[in-house]
SEGU-504896 format. One record per residue (C-alpha): residue in one letter; x, y, z. Coordinates in Angstrom, 1 decimal, always signed. Layout:
("A" (X Y Z))
...
// end
This chain:
("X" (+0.0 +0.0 +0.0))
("X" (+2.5 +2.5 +1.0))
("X" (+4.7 +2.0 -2.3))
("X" (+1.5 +2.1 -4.1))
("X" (+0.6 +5.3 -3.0))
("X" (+4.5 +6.5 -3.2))
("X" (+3.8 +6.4 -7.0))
("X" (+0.9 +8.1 -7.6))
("X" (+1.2 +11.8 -8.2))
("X" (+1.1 +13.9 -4.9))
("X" (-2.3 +15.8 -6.0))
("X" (-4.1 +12.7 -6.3))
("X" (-2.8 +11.3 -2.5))
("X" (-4.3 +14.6 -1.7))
("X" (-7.4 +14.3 -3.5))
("X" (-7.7 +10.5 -2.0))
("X" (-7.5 +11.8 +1.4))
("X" (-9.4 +14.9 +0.7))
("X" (-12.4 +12.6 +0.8))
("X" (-11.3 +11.7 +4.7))
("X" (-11.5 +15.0 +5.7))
("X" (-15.1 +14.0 +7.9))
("X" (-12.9 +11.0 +8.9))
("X" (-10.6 +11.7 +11.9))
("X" (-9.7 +8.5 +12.9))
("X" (-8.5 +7.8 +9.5))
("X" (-6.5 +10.7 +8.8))
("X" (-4.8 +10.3 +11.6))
("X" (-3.8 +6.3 +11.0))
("X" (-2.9 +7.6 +7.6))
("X" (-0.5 +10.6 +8.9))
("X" (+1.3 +7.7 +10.8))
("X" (+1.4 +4.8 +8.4))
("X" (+3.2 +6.8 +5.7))
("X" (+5.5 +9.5 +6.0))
("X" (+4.1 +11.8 +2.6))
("X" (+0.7 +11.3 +3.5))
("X" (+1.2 +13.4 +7.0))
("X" (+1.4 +17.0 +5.1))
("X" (-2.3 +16.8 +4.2))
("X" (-3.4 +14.9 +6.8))
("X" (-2.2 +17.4 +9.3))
("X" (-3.7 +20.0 +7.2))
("X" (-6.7 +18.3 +7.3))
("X" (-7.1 +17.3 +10.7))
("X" (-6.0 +20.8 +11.5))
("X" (-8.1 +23.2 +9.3))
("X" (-10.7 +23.8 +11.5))
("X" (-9.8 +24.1 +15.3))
("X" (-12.6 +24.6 +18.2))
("X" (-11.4 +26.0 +21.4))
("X" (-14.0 +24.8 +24.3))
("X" (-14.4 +26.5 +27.8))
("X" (-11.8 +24.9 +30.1))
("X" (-14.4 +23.5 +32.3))
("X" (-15.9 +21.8 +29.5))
("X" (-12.9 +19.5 +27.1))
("X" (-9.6 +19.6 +28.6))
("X" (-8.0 +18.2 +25.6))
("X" (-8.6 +21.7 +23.4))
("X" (-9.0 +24.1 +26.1))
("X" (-6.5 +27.1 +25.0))
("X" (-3.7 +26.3 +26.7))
("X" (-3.4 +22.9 +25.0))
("X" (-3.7 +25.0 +21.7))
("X" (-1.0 +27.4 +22.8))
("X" (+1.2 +23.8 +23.8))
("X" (+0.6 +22.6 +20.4))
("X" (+1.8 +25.1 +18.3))
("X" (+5.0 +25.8 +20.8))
("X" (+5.3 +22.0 +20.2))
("X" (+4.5 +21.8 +16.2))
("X" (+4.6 +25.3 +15.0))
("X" (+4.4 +24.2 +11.5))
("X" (+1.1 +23.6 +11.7))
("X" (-0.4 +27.1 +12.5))
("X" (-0.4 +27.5 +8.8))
("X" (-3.0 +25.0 +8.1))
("X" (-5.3 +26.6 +10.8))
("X" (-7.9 +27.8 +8.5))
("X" (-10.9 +28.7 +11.0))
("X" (-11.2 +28.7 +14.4))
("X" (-14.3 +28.5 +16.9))
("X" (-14.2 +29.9 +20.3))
("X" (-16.6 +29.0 +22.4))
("X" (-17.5 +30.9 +25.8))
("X" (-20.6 +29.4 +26.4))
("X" (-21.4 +27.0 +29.8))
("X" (-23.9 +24.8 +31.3))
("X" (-24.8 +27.2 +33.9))
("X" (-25.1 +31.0 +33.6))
("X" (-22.2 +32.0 +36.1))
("X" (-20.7 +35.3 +35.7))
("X" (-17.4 +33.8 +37.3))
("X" (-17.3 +30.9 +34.6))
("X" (-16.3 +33.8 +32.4))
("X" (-12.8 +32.6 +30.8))
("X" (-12.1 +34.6 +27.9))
("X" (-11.3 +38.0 +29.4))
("X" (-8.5 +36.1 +31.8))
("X" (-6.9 +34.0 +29.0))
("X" (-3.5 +34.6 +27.6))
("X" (-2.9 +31.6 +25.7))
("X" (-4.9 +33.0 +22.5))
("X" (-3.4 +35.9 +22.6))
("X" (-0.2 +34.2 +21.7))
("X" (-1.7 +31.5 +19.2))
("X" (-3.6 +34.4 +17.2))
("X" (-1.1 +36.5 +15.7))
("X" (+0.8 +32.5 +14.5))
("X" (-2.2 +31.8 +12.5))
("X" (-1.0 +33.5 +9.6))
("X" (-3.5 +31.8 +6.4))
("X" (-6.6 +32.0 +9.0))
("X" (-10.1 +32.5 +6.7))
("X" (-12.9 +32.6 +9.4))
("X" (-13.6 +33.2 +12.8))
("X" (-15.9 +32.4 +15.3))
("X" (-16.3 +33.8 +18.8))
("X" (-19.9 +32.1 +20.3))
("X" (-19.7 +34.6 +23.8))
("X" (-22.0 +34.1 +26.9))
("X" (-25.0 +36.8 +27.0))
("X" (-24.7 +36.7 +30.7))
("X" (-21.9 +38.4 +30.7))
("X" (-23.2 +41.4 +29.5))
("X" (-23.6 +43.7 +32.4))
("X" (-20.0 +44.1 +33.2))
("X" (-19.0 +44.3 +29.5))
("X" (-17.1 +47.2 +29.8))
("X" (-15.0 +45.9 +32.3))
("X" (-14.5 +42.2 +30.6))
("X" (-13.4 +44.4 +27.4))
("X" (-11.0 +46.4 +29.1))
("X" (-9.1 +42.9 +31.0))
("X" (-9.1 +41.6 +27.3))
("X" (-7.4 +44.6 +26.3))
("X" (-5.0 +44.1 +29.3))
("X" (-4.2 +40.6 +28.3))
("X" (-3.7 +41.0 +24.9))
("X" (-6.5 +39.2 +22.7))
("X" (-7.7 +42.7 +21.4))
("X" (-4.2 +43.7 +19.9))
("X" (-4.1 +39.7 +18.7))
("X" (-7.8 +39.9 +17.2))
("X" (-7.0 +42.6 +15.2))
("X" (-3.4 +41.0 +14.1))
("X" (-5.6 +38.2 +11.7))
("X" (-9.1 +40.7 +11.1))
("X" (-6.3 +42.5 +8.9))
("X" (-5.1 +39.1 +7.0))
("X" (-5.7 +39.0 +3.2))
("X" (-7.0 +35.3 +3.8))
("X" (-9.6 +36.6 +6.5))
("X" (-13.0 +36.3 +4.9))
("X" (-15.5 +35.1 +7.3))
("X" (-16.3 +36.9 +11.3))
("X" (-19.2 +34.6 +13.1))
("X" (-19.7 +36.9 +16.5))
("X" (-22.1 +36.2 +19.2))
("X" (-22.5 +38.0 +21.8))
("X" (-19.6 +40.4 +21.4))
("X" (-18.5 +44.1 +19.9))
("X" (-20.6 +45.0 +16.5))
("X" (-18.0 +47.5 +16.0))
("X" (-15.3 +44.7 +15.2))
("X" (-16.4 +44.3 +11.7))
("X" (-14.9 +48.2 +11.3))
("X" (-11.4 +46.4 +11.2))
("X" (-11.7 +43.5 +8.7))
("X" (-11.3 +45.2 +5.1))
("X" (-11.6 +41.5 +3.4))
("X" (-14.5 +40.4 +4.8))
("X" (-17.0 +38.5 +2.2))
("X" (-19.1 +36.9 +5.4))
("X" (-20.3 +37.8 +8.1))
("X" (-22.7 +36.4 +11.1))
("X" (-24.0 +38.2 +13.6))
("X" (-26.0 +37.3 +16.6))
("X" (-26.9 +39.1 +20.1))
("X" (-24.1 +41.7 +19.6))
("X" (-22.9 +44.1 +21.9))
("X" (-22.9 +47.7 +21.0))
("X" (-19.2 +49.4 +22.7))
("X" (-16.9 +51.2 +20.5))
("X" (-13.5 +49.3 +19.5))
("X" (-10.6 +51.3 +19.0))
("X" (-8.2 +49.7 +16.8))
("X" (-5.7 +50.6 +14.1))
("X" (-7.2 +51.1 +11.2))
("X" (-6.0 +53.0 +8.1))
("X" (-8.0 +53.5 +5.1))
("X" (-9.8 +51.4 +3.3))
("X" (-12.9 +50.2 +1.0))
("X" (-16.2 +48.9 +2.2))
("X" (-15.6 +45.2 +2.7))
("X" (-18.0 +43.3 +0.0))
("X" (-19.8 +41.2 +1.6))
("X" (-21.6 +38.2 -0.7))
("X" (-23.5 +36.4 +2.4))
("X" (-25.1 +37.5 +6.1))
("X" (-26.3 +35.9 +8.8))
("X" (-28.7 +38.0 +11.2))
("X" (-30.7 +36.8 +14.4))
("X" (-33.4 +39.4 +15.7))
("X" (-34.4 +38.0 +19.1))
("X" (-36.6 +41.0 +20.3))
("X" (-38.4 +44.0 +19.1))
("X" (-35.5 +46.1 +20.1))
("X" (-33.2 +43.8 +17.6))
("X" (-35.9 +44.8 +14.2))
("X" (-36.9 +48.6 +15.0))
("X" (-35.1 +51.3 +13.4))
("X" (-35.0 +54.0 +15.5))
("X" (-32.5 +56.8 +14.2))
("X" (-30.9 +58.5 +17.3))
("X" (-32.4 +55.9 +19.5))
("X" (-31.9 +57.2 +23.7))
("X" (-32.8 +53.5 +24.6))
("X" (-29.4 +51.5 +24.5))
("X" (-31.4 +48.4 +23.3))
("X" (-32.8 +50.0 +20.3))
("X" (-29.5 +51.1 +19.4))
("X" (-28.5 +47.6 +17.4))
("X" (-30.5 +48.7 +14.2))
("X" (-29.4 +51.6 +13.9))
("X" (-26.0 +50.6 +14.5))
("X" (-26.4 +47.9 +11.8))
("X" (-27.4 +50.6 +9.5))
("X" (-24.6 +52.4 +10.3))
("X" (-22.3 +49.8 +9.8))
("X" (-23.4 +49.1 +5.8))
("X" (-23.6 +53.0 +5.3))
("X" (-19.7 +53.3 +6.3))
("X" (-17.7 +49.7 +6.3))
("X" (-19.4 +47.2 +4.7))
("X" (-21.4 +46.8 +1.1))
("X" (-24.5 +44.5 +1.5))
("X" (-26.1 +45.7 -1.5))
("X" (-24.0 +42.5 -3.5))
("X" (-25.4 +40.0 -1.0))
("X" (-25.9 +36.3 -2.5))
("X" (-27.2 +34.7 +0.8))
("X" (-28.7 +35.9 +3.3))
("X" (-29.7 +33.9 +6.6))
("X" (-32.4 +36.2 +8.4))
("X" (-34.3 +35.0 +12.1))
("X" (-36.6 +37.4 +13.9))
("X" (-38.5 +34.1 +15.5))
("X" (-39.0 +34.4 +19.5))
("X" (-40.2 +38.3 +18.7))
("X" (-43.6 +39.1 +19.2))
("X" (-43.8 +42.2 +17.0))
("X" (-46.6 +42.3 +14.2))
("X" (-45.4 +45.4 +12.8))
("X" (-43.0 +44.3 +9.7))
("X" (-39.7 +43.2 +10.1))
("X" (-37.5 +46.2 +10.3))
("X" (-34.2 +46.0 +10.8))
("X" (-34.4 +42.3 +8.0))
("X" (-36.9 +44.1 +5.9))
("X" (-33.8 +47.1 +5.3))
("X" (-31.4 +44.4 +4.4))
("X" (-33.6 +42.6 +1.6))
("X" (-34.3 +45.8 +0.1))
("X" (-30.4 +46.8 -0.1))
("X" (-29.3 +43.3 -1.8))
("X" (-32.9 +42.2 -3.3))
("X" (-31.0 +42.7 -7.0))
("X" (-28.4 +40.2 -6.2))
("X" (-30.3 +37.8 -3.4))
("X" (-30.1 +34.0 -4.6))
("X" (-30.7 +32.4 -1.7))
("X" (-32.8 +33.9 +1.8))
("X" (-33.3 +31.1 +4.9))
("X" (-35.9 +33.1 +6.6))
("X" (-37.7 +32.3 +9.8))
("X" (-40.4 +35.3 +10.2))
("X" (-41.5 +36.9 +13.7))
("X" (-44.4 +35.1 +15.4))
("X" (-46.0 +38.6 +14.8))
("X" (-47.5 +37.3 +11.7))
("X" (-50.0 +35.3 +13.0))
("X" (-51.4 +38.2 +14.5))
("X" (-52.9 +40.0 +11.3))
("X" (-48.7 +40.4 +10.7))
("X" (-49.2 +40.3 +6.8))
("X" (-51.2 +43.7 +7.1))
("X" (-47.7 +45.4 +8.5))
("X" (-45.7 +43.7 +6.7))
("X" (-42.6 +46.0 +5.6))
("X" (-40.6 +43.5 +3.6))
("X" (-41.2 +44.2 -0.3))
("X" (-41.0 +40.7 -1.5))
("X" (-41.6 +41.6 -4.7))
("X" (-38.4 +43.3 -5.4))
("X" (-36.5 +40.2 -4.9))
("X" (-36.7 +38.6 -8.6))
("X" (-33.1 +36.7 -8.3))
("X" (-34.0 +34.1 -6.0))
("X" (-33.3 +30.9 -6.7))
("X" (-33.6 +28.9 -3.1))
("X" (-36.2 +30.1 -0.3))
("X" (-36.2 +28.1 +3.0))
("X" (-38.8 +29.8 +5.3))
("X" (-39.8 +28.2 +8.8))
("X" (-42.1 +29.5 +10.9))
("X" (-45.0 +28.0 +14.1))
("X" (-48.4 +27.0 +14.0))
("X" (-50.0 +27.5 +17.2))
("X" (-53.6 +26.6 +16.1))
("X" (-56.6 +28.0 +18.9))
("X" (-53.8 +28.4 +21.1))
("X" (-52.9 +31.3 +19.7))
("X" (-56.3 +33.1 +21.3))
("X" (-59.2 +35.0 +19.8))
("X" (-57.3 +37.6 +17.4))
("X" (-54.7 +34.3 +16.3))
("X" (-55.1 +34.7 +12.0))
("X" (-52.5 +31.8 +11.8))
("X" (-48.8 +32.5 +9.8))
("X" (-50.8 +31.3 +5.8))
("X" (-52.8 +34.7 +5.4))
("X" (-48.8 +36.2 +6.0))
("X" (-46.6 +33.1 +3.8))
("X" (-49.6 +33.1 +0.9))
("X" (-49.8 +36.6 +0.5))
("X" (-45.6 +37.2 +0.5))
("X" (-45.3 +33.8 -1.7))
("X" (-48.0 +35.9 -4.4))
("X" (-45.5 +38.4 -4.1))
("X" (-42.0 +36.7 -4.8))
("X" (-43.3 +34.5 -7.2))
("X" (-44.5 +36.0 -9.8))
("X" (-44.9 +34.2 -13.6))
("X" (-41.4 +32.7 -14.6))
("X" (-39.6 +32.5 -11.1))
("X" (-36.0 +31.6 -11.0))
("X" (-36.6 +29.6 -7.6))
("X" (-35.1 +26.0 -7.9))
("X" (-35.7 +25.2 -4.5))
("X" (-38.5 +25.8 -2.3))
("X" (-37.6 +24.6 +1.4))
("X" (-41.1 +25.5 +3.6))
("X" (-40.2 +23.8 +7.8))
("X" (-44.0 +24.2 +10.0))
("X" (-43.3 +23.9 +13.8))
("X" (-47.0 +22.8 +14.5))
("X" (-47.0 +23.9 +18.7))
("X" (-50.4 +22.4 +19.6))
("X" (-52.4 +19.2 +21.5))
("X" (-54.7 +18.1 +19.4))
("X" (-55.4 +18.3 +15.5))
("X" (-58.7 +19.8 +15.5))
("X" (-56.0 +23.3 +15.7))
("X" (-54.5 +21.9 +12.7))
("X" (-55.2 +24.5 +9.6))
("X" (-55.8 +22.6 +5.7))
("X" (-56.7 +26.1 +4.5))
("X" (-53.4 +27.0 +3.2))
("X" (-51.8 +23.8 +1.8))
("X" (-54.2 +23.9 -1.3))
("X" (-53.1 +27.5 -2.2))
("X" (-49.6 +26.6 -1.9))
("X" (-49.9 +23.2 -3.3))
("X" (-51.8 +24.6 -6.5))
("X" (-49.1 +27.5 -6.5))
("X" (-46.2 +25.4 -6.6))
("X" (-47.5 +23.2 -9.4))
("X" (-47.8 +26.0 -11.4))
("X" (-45.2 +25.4 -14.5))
("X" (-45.9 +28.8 -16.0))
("X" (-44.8 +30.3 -12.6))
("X" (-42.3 +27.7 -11.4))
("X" (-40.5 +27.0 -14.5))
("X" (-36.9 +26.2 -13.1))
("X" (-38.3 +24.2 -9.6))
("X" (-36.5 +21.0 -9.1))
("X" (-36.8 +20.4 -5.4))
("X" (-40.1 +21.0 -2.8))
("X" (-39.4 +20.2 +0.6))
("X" (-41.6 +20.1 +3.2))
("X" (-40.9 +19.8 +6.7))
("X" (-42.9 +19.0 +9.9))
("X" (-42.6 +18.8 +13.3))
("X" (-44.7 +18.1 +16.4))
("X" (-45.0 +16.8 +19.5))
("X" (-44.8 +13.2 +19.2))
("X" (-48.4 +12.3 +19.2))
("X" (-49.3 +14.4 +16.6))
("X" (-47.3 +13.9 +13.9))
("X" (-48.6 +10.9 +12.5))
("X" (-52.2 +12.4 +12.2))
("X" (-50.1 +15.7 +10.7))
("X" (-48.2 +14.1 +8.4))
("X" (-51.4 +11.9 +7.2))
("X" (-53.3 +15.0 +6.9))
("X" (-51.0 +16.8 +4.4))
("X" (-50.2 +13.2 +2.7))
("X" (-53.6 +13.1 +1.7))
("X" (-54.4 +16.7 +0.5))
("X" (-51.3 +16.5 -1.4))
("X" (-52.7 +13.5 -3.5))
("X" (-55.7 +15.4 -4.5))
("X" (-53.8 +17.9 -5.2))
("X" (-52.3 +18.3 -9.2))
("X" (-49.0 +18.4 -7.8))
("X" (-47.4 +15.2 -9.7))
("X" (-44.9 +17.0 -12.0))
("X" (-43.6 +17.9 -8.4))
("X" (-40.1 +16.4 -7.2))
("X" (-41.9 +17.0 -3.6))
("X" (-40.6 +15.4 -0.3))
("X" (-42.1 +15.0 +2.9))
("X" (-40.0 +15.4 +6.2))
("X" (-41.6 +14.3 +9.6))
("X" (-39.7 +15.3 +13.0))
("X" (-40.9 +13.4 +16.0))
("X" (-40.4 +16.2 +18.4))
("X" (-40.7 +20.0 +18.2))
("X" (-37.9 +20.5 +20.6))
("X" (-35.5 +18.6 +18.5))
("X" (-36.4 +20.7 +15.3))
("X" (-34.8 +23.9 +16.0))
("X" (-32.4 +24.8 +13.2))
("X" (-28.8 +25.9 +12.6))
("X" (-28.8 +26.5 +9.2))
("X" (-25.1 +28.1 +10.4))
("X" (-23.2 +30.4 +7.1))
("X" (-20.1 +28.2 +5.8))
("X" (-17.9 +30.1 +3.5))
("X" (-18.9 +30.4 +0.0))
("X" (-15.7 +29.8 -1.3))
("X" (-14.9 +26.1 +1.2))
("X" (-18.4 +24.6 +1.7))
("X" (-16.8 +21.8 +4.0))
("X" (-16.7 +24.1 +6.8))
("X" (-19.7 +24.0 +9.4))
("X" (-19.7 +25.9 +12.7))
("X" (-19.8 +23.3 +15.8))
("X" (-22.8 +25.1 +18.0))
("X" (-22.3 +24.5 +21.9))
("X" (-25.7 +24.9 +23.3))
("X" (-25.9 +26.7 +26.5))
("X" (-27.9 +26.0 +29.8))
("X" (-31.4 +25.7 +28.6))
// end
């Protein structure tokens, strides 16, 4: 095997064990068994490193990073992303770790070809921010961050729960996620340069606060939009955007989607692909207030919306999220639609099916069939989820109003979920350019 492989050109070994890349185990028994393989195993095994809390997995806690490069310090050039992870099973304010560390401030500035970065940061630790900022100044992570947000190779900044203002200082930024952020100013070096380009977003809108625009907003809450806003009007260019991943679900607001709706309309020219999950303020009459102009958006080639059914649950004034989906579906797809793929996920939050609503899937059914509308749709899939008694009479439901439905030509799938807890998703943003990236979520104390 090993003189085999000693005779094959180098690029195909590497394109052999490119397809192990998912495989640890194997790369590593490979990187062992034959002395040329171990240059792209390493940079395999190595490409994508997640630092976890130091309470949590000893084996890549920081430190051990910081040991491993000291050790090896060849292979901080195959570092291509890294995740950081502050995030616990408990909401502690003194499980805080990131503010104290020194070991990533020395393994930061060594990761000279890093493309992407991802700091998931605990919201809890929000009320002393100023003061957790400052001790990251003092230990040096804030002069290191901005050592590899100036890289030519850095193209991708996943934040949670930390500074907005970081994006300022990463002039080859192409994508960018954003969730929870924190609004402090960030005073780094910075000389001049263009609006970073960005070609996809990723945007969570947990409360009102986090969709309304208020210009000069007194309330520091309400200042995120506006900071947002302010952000694409002087560092970065959204108005190229090719995907855009957009959440406003958990807010209650019926009154149009803000802060998202502002974003659609600066990239609906370029917009091929929106993952959308709407604010639960559209089953409350939301398609009335609706400030989105879905019609504008006539490049889109893959929708994946998700959104709740909460049946009679929802009280007297409940309208259900169809009147909303139908009438912005009417919209978007007019006669000869790009769309290839239509992705629709229903989170149906109720007891008993006598809540469950047929009144939409024959609109959307008929719609979808529609060749003189859909001309270019190769994939419909639906997805359902319940609680675990109900999704067999669900499922059954749809099954059978899809049959009588002249949806054939359709290459239409059917996805059932046995629980509704278990059906939250994390589309997560990889790179455009390296699609074998994922982010690795570390889901907190709930």
């Amino acid at each position: 095997m090993h003189s085999m492989f000693k005779r094959l050109p180098q690029e195909l070994n590497d394109e052999i064990l490119n397809n192990l890349r998912n495989d640890q185990a194997a790369l590593k028994s490979c990187s062992l068994a034959c002395h040329s393989f171990r240059r792209i195993c390493q940079k395999l095994l190595f490409s994508s490193i997640v630092i976890y809390p130091p309470s949590y997995k000893k084996r890549w806690i920081s430190t051990a990073f910081q040991d491993l490069l000291e050790s090896s310090p060849h292979l901080a050039q195959y570092v291509r992303y890294l995740n950081i992870i502050d995030r616990h099973t408990a909401p502690k304010i003194s499980d805080e770790w990131l503010s104290k560390d020194t070991a990533l401030a020395a393994c930061l500035p060594l990761l000279r070809n890093l493309r992407g970065l991802v700091i998931q940061y605990q919201k809890y630790y929000y009320y002393n921010i100023p003061g957790v900022w400052s001790a990251m100044i003092r230990s040096g992570f804030v002069a290191a961050l901005d050592a590899v947000l100036h890289l030519p190779t850095f193209k991708f900044l996943d934040l949670t729960g930390f500074p907005l203002d970081l994006v300022r200082y990463c002039p080859n930024l192409r994508h960018l996620a954003i969730d929870d952020p924190i609004l402090i100013k960030v005073d780094l070096e910075a000389g001049e340069h263009p609006k970073a380009q960005l070609e996809s977003l990723e945007v969570f809108a947990h409360e009102v606060y986090s969709l309304q625009i208020i210009p000069d907003a007194e309330t520091f809450d309400y200042k995120y939009p506006e900071a947002f806003v302010k952000l694409c009007n002087e560092n970065i260019d959204i108005t190229k955007l090719r995907r855009l991943h957009a959440s406003a679900e958990g807010c209650s607001h019926a009154g149009g989607h803000g802060l998202l709706a502002y974003i659609m309309q600066e990239c609906a020219g370029t917009l091929q692909e929106l993952v959308f999950s709407p604010s639960n303020g559209i089953s409350w009459g939301g398609e009335s207030a609706e400030t989105i102009q879905w019609g504008a958006l006539r490049s889109l080639r893959k929708f994946d919306v998700s959104f709740t059914w909460e049946g009679t649950d929802g009280g007297y004034d409940y309208t259900g999220p169809w009147p909303w989906f139908i009438s912005a579906c009417k919209q978007l797809f007019p006669s000869q639609s790009p769309l290839e793929e239509f992705i629709l996920h229903i989170k149906y939050d109720l007891e008993d099916d006598d809540s469950f609503d047929d009144e939409g899937w024959p609109v959307l059914l008929e719609m979808l069939a529609d060749l003189k509308r859909f001309p270019f749709l190769r994939r419909v899939d639906i997805q359902l989820s319940a609680y675990k008694d109900m999704t067999t009479k669900i499922s059954s439901r749809l099954l059978a109003l899809i049959n009588k439905t002249p949806s054939a030509q359709l290459n239409l799938s059917v996805t059932v979920l046995d629980d509704i807890y278990q059906s939250d998703r994390y589309p997560g943003l990889p790179p455009l350019a390296d699609p074998q990236w994922s982010k690795t979520f570390f889901k907190a104390w709930w």
